[in-house]
Every structure is written in structure tokens, then in C-alpha cells.
DRENFILO-109075 format. One record per residue (C-alpha): residue in three letters; x, y, z. Coordinates in nm, 3 decimals, padded with zeros to 5 digits. Each point is the difference from the previous one (the first is absolute). Example, Ala and Ser with C-alpha at 12.3 -4.5 7.8 and 13.67 -1.06 7.14 Angstrom:
# residues 2
residu / px / py / pz
Ala / 01.230 / -00.450 / 00.780
Ser / 00.137 / 00.344 / -00.066
This chain:
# residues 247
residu / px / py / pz
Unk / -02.905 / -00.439 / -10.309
Unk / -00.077 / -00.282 / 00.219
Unk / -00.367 / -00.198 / -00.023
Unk / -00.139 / -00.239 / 00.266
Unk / -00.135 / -00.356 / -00.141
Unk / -00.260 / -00.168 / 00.192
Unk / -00.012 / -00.342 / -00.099
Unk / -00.164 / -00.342 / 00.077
Unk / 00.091 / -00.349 / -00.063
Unk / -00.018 / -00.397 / 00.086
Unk / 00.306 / -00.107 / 00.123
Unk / -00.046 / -00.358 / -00.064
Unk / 00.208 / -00.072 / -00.356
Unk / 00.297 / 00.252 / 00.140
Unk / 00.319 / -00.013 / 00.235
Unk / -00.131 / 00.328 / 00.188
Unk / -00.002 / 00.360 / -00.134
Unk / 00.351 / 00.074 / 00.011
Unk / 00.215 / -00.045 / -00.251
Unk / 00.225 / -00.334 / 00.042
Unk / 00.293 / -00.133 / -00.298
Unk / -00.154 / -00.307 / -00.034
Unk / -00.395 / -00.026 / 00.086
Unk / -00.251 / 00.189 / -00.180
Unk / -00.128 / 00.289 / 00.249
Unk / -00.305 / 00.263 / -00.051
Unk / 00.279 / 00.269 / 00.021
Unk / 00.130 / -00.166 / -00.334
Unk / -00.331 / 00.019 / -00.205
Unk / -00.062 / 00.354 / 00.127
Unk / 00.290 / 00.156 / -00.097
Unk / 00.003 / -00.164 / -00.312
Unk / -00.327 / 00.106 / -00.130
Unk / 00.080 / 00.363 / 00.134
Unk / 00.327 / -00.020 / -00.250
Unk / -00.241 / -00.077 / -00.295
Unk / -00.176 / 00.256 / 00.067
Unk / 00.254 / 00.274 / 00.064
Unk / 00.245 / -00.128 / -00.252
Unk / 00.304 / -00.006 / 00.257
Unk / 00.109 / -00.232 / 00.274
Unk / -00.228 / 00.075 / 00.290
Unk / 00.060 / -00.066 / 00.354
Unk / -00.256 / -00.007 / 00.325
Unk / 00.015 / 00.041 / 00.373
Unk / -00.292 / -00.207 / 00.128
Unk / -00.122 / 00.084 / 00.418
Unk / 00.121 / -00.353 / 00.086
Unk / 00.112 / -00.352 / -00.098
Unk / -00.264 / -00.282 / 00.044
Unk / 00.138 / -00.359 / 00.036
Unk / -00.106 / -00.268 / -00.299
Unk / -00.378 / -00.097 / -00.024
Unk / -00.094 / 00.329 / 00.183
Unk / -00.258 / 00.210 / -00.116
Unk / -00.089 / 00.372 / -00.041
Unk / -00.296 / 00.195 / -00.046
Unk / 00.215 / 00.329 / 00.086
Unk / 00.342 / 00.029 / -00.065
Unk / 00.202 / 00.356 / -00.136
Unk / 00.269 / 00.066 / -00.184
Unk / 00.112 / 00.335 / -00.194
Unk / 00.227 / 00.071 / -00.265
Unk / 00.129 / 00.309 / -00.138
Unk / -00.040 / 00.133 / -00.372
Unk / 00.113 / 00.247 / -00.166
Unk / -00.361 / 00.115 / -00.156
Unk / -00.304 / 00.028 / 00.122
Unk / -00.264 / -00.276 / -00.042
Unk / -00.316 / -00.048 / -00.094
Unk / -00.120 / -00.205 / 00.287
Unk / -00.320 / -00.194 / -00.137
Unk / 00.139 / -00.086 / -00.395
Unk / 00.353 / -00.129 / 00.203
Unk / -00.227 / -00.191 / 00.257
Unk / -00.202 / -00.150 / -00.312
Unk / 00.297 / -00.098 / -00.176
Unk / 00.190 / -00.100 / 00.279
Unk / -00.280 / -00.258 / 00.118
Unk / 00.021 / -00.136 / -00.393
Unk / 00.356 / -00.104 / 00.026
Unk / -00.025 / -00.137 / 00.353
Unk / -00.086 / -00.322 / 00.058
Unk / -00.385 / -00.033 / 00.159
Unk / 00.189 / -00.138 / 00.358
Unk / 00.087 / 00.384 / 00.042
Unk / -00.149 / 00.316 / -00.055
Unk / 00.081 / 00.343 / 00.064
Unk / -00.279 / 00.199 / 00.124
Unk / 00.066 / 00.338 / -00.026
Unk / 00.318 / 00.221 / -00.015
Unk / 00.085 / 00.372 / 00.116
Unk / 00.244 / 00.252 / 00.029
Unk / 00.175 / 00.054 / 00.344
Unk / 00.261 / 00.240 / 00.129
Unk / 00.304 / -00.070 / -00.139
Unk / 00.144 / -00.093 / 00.353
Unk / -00.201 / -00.271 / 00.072
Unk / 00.065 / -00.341 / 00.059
Unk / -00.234 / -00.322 / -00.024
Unk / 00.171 / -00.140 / 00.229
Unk / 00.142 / 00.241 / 00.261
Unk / -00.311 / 00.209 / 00.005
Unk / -00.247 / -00.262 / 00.068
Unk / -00.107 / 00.053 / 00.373
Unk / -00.230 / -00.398 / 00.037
Unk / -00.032 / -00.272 / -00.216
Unk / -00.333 / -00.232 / 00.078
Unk / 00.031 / -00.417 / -00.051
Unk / -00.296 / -00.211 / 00.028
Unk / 00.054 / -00.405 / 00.082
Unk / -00.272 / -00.246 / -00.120
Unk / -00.085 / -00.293 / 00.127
Unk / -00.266 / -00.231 / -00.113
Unk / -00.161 / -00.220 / 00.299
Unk / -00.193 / -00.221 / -00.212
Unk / 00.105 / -00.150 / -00.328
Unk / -00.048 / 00.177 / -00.308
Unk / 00.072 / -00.114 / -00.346
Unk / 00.023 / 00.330 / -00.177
Unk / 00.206 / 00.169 / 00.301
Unk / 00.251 / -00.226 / 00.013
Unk / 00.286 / 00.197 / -00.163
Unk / -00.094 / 00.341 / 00.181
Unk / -00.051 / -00.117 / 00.354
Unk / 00.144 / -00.186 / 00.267
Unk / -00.236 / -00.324 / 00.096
Unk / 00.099 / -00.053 / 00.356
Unk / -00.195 / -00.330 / 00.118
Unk / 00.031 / -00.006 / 00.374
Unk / -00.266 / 00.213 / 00.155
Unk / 00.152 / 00.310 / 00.140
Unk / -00.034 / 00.180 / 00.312
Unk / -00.043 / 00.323 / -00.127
Unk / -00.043 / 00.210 / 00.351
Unk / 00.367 / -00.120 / 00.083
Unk / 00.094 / 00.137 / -00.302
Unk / -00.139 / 00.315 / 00.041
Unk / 00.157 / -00.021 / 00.332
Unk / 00.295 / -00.050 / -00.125
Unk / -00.006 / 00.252 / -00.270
Unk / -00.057 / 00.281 / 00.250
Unk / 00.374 / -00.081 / 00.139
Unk / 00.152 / 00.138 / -00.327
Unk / -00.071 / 00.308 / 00.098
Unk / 00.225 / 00.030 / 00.311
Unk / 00.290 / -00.068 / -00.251
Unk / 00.190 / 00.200 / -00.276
Unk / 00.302 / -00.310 / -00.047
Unk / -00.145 / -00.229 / -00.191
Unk / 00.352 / -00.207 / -00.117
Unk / -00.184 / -00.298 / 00.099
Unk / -00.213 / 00.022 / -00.306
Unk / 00.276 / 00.125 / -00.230
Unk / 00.166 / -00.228 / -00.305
Unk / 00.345 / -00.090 / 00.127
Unk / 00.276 / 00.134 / -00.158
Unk / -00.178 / 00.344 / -00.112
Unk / 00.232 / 00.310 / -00.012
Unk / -00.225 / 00.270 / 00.205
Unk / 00.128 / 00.257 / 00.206
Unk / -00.298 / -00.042 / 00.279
Unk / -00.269 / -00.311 / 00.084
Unk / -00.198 / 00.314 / 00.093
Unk / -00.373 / 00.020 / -00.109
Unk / -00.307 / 00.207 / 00.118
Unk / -00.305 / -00.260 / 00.014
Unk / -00.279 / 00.284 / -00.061
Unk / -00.296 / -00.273 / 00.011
Unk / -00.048 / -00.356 / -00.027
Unk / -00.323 / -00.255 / 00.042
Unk / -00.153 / -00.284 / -00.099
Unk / -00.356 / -00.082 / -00.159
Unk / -00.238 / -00.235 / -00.100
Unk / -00.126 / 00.050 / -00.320
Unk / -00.217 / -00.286 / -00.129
Unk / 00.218 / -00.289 / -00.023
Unk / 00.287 / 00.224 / -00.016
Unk / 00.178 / 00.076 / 00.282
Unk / 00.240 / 00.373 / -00.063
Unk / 00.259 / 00.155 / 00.148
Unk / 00.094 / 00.401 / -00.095
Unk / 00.315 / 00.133 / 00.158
Unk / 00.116 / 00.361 / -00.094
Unk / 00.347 / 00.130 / 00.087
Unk / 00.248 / 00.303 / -00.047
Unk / 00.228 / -00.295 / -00.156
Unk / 00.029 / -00.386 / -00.056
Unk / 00.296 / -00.205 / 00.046
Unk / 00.077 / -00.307 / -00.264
Unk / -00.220 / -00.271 / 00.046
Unk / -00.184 / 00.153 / 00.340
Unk / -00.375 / 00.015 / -00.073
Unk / 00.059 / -00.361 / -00.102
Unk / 00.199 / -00.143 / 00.304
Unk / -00.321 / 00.208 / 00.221
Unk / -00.268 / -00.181 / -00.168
Unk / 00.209 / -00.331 / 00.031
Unk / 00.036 / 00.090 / 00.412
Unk / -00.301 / 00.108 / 00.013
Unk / -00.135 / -00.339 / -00.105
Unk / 00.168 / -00.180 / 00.219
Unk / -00.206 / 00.211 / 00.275
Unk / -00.308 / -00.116 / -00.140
Unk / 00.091 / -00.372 / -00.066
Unk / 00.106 / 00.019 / 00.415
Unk / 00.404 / -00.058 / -00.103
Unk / 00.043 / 00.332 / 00.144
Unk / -00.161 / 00.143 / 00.285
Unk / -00.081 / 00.383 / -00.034
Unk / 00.250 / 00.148 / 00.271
Unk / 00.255 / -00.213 / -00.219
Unk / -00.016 / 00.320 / -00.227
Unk / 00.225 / 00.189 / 00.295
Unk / 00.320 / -00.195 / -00.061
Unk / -00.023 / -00.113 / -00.356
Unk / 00.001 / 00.380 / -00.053
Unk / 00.254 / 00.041 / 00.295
Unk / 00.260 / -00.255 / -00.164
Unk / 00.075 / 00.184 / -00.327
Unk / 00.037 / -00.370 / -00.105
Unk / -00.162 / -00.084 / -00.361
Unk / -00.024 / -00.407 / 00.125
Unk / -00.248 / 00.116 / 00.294
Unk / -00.229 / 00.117 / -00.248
Unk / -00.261 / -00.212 / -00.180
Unk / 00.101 / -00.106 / -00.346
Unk / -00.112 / 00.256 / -00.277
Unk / -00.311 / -00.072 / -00.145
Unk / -00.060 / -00.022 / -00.400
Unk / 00.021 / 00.299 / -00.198
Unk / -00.257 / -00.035 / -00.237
Unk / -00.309 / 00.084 / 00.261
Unk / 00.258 / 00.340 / 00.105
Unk / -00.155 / 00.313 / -00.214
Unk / 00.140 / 00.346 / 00.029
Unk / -00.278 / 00.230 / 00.051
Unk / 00.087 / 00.345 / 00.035
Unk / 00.237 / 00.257 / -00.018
Unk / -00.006 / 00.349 / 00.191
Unk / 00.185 / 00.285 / -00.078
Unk / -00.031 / 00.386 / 00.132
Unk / -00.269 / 00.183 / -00.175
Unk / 00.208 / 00.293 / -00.115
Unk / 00.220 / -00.246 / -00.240
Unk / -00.175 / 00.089 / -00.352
Unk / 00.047 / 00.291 / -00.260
């Protein structure tokens, strides 16, 4: 039997979620509190990697058993053995064919930036100091969606068959003294929400004129691109799947 596991957690103390042989990863902690529980080695498939420091406040992952759980005593003990930077929200059972990973049809980020200083923000958002031009970037933004290359804003070196991604929506907004960004696609490629918000920036701070989008884009050419912003203000948000996937 195979059981989705929604999960949250801060990012900040690991080395992403995947696991990695030598950094601690959420992956790691998961797996390990899932083989207390079941008394075996267990093993996850999570939606997604996210890169060190990154956050999520929706992430899945299933695993298969061989008996049938009780969902809200394993949650309960599951969130006792778990550190308190991660916690699984809720668990159920899926057809047995389906994949966290392959069967997820968007995954949401959301970018924050703080535009004043904030003491107690500090390690979850950005503080950008020059004031930005936010229209260009909104300007600029609106270019990502002639485009479905995006190797310009891929990690170097990363074995993927295609730079191919479907850019479903993206925008900007003031909130407060936060300035966020939400981008949802069909796929992300390593590093690529990160290397946006760090182009993107350069729009607003008037490195970059809007139009410069074009052949950035156009170059397939990771050094065109703005340098990748830190990952600790980078939060996965959500995670869709077709509705038909539960038992």
C-alpha cells in the first residue's frame, strides 16, 4: 500500500531535503523517524529537492507499507520523534501507482524580500537596500511567459534531459514591508526560481533594463543571468496533484 506524507519544515539548520552522504538533509530525519516507527528500514520519494536554507510549508512524499495505517496515532507519533524544524501534517493512502514526484502537475515558490530592515526577519527574508523599481519588474516578469527554455536559470552541470518548463503564473507584491514574489510551474530546474529573483533584481535596481529579459532568456547562457539570490527567504508552497489520486 502506498500513503502520501504532507509535510512542513524550516530549511534553515539543513543541506536541502534530499538526501546527501555527508550533510544532514530533511530527507534524512524523515526517513529515520518513519523506520522507528515501522520497525524496518524505510525509504521516501519526496515531489522535489529544495536547495540548502530553503523552506517548505508543502512538500510530499509517499512510501509504501505493507499494512495498513492508522493515520492520526502514526501522525502523533511521528511528530514526537521528529525534530520541531519539521512536521508532517497529515498522511493518506494513494493508488498504488502513484508517484510524488512524477504525478505532481505545479509546484508554487514564494520569494521574500524585506524593503526595510527588520531585526526578527533577518534569517527568513531577503533585505534588499536599494529602492526598487518594482513596475520594471513586473514588466519584466511578464516576459517569462513567452519562454519554456529557461537554461539560463539552471545550476550548471545538472544532468536533465530538457531546460523545458511551463511558467503557469508569476507576480510580484507589496505586502507591508515585504515585497513577494509567487511563481508556479509544471517543473523547476536546479537553482531557477533563485537565479529569477536574482535577474529580476537587477531590473529593479536599473542593472537590467526590462526588454533585457528577451536575450538573457534567448542565450541559454547561466552567466547572463543575475546571480541566485539566498535560499533562506525561497519557501515551497504548494504541491498539486490530479484529484482522482486517493483510495
Amino acid at each position: 500500500m502506498r500513503y502520501f506524507i504532507e509535510l512542513s519544515y524550516n530549511g534553515k539548520n539543513y543541506h536541502g531535503w534530499q538526501n546527501q552522504p555527508n550533510a544532514i538533509s530533511v530527507q534524512e530525519f524523515v526517513e529515520a523517524a518513519l523506520s522507528t516507527l515501522l520497525k524496518r528500514k524505510a525509504a521516501i520519494v519526496g515531489a522535489g529537492r529544495t536547495d540548502a536554507g530553503v523552506h517548505a510549508s508543502q512538500l510530499f512524499a509517499h512510501i509504501d507499507v505493507v499494512k495498513e495505517i492508522e493515520v492520526n496515532e502514526f501522525v502523533y507519533r511521528l511528530n514526537a520523534i521528529l525534530p520541531k524544524t519539521i512536521v508532517v501534517n497529515t498522511m493518506f493512502k494513494v493508488k498504488s501507482n502513484v508517484h510524488a514526484r512524477f504525478d505532481a502537475l505545479s509546484r508554487s515558490y514564494l520569494y521574500r524580500i524585506a524593503l526595510k530592515k527588520d531585526v526578527f526577519s533577518f534569517d527568513y527574508m531577503y533585505y534588499v537596500k536599494p529602492k526598487l523599481n518594482i513596475e520594471a519588474m513586473k514588466i519584466a516578469t511578464k516576459i517569462l511567459f513567452d519562454y519554456n527554455d529557461f537554461e539560463c536559470f539552471s545550476k550548471t552541470k545538472t544532468n536533465v534531459k530538457t531546460f523545458n518548463c511551463n511558467i503557469m503564473d508569476a507576480q510580484w507584491k507589496v505586502v507591508g514591508n515585504e515585497l513577494q514574489f509567487t511563481i508556479t510551474a509544471d517543473r523547476f530546474l536546479r537553482n531557477m526560481v533563485r537565479a529569477i529573483v536574482g535577474t529580476l533584481l537587477n531590473v529593479g535596481t536599473g542593472k537590467l533594463k526590462p526588454e533585457d529579459m528577451h536575450r538573457i532568456i534567448k542565450s541559454k547562457n547561466r552567466g547572463e543571468a543575475g546571480t541566485s539570490v539566498p535560499g533562506f527567504a525561497l519557501y515551497l508552497t504548494r504541491v498539486t496533484y490530479p484529484e482522482d489520486i486517493r483510495v
